[in-house]
N, C-alpha and C positions, 0 to 999 in steps of 0.2 A: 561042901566047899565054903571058907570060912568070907565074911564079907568086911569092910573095913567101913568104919563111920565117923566123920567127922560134925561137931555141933556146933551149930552155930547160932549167935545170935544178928538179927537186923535191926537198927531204931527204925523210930518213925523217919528219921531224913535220911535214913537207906544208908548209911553206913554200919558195918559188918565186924561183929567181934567174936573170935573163937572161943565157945563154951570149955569145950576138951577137943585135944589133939587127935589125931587120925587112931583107931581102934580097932582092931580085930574083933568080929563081934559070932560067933555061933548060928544059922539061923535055925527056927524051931521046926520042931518036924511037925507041931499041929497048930493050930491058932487058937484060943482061947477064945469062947466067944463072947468073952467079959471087955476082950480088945477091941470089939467092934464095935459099931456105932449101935446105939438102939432104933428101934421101926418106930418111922417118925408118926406122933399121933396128932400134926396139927389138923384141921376139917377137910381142907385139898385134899391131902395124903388120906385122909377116910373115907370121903367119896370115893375115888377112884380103885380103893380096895374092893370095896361094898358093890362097885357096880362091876 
């Protein structure tokens, strides 16, 4: 089912300008997992792994 995307950008005093127009976009049938965020290593995040 194809999905449509519009871009936008916001300033900082919240006014709204369009990047690119409304698009038909594909979505992927896997996710890369280079697109994800990495596992956070600040001390919180390690403690709570570790224990």
């Amino acid at each position: 089912m194809p999905m449509t995307m519009k871009v936008h950008k916001v300033g900082s005093d919240g006014t709204r300008r369009v990047l690119r127009e409304k698009a038909e976009v594909a979505p992927q049938d896997t996710v890369e997992t280079t697109s994800c965020y990495p596992v956070c290593r600040c001390p919180l995040c390690l403690v709570e792994v570790a224990t």
